[in-house]
VEXDREN-2710 file (C-alpha; in Angstrom, 1 decimal):
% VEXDREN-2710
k/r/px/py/pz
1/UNK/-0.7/-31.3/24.8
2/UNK/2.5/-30.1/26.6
3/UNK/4.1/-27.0/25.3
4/UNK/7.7/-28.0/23.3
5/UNK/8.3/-24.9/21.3
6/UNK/8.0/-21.3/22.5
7/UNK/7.2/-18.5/19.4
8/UNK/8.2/-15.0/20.1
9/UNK/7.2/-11.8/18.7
10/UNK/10.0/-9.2/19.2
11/UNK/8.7/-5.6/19.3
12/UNK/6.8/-4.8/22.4
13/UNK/7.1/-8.4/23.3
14/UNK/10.8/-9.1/24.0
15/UNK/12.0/-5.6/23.0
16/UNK/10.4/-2.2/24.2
17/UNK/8.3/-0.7/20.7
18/UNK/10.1/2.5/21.7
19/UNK/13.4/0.8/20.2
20/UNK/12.3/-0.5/17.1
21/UNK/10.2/2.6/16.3
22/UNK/12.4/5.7/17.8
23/UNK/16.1/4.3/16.8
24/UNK/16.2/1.6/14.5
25/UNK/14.0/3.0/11.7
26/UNK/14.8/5.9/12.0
27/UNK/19.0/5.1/11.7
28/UNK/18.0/2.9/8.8
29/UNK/16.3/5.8/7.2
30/UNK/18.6/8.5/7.6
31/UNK/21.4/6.3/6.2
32/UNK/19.5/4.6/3.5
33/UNK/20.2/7.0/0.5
34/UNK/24.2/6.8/1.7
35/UNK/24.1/3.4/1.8
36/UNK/22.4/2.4/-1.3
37/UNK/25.0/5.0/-2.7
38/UNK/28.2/3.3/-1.0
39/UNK/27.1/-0.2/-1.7
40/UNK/25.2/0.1/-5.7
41/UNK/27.5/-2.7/-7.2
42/UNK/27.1/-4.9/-4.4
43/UNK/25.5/-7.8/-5.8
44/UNK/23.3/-8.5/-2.8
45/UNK/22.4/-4.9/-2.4
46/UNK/21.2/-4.9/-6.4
47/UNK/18.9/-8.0/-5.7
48/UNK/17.4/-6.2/-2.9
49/UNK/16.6/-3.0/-5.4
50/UNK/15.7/-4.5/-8.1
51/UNK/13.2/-6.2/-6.2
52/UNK/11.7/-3.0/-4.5
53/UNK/11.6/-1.4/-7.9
54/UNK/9.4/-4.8/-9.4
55/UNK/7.4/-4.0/-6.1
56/UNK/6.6/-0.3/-7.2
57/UNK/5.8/-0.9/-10.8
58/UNK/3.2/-3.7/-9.0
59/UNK/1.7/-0.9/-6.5
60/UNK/-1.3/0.2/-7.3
61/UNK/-1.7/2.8/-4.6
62/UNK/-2.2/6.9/-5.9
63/UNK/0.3/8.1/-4.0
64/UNK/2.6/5.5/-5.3
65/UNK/1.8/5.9/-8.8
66/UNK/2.5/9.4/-8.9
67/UNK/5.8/8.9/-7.3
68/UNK/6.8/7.0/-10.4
69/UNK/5.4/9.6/-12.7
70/UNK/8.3/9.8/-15.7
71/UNK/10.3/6.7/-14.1
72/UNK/12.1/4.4/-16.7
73/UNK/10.9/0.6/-16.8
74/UNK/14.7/-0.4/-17.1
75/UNK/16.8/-1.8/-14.6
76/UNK/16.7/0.7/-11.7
77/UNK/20.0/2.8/-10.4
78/UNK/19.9/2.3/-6.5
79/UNK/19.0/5.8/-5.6
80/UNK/16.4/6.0/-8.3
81/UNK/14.1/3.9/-5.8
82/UNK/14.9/6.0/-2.9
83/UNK/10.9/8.2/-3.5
84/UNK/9.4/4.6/-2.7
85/UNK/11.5/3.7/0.3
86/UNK/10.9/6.9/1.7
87/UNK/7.0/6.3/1.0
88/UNK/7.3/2.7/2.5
89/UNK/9.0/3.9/5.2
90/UNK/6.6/6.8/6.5
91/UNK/3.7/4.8/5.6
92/UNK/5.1/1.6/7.5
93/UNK/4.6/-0.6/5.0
94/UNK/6.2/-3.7/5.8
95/UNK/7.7/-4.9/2.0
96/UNK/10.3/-7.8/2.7
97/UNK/13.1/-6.2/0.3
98/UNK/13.0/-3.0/2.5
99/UNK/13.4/-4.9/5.5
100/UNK/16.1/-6.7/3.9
101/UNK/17.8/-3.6/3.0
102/UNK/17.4/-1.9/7.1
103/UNK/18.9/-5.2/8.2
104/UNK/21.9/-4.6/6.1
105/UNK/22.1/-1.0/7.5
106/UNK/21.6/-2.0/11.3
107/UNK/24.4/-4.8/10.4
108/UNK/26.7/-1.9/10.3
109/UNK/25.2/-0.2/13.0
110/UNK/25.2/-2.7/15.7
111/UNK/28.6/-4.1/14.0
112/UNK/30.3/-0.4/15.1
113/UNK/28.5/-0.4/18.6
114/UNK/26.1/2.4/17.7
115/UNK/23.1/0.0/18.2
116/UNK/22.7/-2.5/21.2
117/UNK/19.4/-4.2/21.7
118/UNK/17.6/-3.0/25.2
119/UNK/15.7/-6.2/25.6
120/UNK/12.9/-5.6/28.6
121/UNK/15.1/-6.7/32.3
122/UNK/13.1/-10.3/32.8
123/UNK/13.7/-11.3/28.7
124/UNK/17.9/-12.4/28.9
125/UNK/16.9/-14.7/32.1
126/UNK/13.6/-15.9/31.1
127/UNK/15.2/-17.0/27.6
128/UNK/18.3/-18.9/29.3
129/UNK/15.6/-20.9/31.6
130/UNK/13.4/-21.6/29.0
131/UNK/16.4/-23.4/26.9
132/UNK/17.9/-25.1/29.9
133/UNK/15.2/-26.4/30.3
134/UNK/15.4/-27.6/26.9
135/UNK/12.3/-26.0/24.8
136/UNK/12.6/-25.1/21.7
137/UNK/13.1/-21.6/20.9
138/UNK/12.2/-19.4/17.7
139/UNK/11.3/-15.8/16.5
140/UNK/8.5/-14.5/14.6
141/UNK/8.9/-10.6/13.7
142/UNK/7.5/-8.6/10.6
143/UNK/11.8/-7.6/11.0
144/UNK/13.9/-9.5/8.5
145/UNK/15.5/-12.5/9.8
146/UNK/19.0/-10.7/9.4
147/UNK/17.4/-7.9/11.3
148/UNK/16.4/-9.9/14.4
149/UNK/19.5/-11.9/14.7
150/UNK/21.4/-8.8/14.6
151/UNK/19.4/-7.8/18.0
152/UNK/19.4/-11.0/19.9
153/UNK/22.9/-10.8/18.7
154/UNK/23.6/-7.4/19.8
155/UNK/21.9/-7.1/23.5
156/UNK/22.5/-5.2/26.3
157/UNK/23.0/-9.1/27.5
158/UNK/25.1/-9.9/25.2
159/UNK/24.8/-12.2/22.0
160/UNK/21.8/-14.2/23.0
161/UNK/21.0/-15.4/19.3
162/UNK/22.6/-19.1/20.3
163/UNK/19.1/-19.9/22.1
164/UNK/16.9/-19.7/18.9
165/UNK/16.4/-22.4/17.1
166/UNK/14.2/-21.3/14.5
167/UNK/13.6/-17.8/13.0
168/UNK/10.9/-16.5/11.2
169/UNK/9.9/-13.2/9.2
170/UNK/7.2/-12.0/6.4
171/UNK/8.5/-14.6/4.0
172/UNK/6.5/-17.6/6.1
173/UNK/3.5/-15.4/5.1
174/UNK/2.0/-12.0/7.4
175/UNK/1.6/-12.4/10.6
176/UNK/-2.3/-12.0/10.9
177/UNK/-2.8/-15.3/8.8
178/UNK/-4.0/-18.7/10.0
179/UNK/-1.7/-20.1/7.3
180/UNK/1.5/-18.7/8.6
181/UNK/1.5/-20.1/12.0
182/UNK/0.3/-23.7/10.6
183/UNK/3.5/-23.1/8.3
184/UNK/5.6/-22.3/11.2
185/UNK/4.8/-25.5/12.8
186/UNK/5.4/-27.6/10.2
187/UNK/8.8/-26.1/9.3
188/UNK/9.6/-26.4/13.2
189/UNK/8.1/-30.5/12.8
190/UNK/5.8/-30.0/15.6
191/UNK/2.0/-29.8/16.0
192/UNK/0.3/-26.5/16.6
193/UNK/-0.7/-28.0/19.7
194/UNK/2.9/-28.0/21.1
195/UNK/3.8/-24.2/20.4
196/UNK/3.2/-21.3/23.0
197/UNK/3.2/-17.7/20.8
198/UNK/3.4/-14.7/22.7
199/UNK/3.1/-11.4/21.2
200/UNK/1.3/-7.7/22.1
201/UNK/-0.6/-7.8/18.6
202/UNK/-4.1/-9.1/19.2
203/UNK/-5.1/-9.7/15.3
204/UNK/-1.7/-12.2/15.7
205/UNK/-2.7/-14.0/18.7
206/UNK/-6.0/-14.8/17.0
207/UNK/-4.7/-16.1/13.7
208/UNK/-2.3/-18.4/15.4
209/UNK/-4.7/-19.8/18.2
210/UNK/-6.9/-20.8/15.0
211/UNK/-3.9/-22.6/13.6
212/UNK/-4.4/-24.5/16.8
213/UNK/-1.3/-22.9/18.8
214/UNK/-1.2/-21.8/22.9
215/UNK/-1.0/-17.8/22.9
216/UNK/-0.6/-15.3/25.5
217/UNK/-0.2/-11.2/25.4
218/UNK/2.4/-9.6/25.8
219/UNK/1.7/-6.6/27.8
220/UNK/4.2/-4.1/28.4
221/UNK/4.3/-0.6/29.1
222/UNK/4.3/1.6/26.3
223/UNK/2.8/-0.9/24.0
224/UNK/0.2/1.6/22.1
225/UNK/-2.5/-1.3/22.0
226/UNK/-2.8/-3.4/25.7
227/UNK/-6.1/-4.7/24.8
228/UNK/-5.7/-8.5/24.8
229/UNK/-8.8/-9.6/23.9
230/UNK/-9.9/-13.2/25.3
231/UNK/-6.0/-13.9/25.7
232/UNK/-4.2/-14.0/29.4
233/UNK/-1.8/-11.6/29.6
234/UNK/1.9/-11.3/30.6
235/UNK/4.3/-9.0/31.6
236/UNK/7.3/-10.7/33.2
237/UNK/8.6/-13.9/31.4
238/UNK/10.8/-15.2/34.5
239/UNK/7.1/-15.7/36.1
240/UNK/5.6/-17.9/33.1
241/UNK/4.0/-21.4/34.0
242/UNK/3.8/-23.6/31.0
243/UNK/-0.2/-23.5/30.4
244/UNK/-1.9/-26.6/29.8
245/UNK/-4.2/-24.2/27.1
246/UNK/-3.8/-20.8/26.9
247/UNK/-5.7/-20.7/23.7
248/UNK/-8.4/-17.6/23.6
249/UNK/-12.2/-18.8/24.3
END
């Protein structure tokens, strides 16, 4: 079946890991206790607490559990969740209301031109071909979906988010699931069959060529994992053929 819809991973596949990993998270998380500070009464930002503090009542793991050692059951105060963030956060657990709560934080970042996206060089011009030539683009990161439109939004290339049709993040289900990339399709109204997912995380590329989708690896230096398994690999998008079936064997 001819490939109509192109899935993309984000870090180490369209953005250098190095990014994601040595300034995003760690601007979210020197500015998360000021921000949660600045913004308590905002609904949105209430919402997003609330539901991190439901998530640490529901954690089960010791080190969690004594983190919450004397903590009141009531309706959380924003900077009475900030032990558990910080415990997420080092232990890079990927809880949906936390990523919520970086997008909002890299919003102000990229918003004040402290942050701009270094996509890898062959990304911008392999994205523009792909969509003048009229496939159909979307995103699937373990980021928030606020979080990666702020960085296609935000690139050294300028805001490239107009190419995406489609964006998806861990509320479509985790990323290593057969059931998440059959939901993806569905939502996008095409077959498995049709969709062409590229990203450097092996246990991912498995999961969605079971769903039934194309896959290849994305390899790119200083990706900590460039094993790919029984997937072909690439390294410079302006080079990709369509495959006829690049599912694993």
């Amino acid at each position: 079946m001819a490939i109509s819809h192109l899935l993309l991973d984000i870090e180490g596949t369209t953005c250098p890991v190095s990014f994601v990993a040595d300034v995003l998270f760690p601007y979210a998380r020197e500015r998360m206790e000021s921000y949660l500070t600045q913004h308590a009464h905002d609904p949105e930002v209430a919402a997003l607490v609330s539901a991190v503090a439901d998530a640490w009542w529901s954690d089960l793991h010791p080190e969690v559990q004594g983190l919450r050692a004397g903590m009141s059951t009531a309706i959380p105060e924003a900077e009475q969740v900030l032990p558990y963030l910080r415990w997420l956060i080092a232990n890079d657990v990927k809880l949906t209301p936390l990523k919520d709560l970086q997008g909002l934080i890299w919003h102000a970042g990229y918003a004040s031109g402290e942050l701009v996206a270094p996509l890898f060089a062959d990304v911008p011009e392999a994205l523009q071909a792909w969509w003048q030539q009229g496939l159909i683009l979307a995103v699937y990161s373990s980021g928030s979906v606020t979080a990666q439109k702020l960085l296609y939004g935000h690139s050294q290339s300028g805001d490239l988010s107009p190419l995406f049709s489609y964006w998806f993040d861990t509320r479509h289900g985790a990323k290593q699931q057969v059931s998440s990339y059959s939901g993806i399709a569905a939502t996008m109204g095409c077959p498995p069959e049709s969709v062409l997912f590229i990203s450097d995380a092996l246990a991912e590329l498995k999961a969605a060529a079971a769903a039934g989708m194309a896959c290849l690896f994305s390899d790119r230096e200083g990706n900590p994992d460039r094993d790919s398994g029984p997937f072909a690999r690439i390294s410079d998008y302006r080079t990709m053929l369509l495959p006829d079936d690049a599912h694993g064997s």
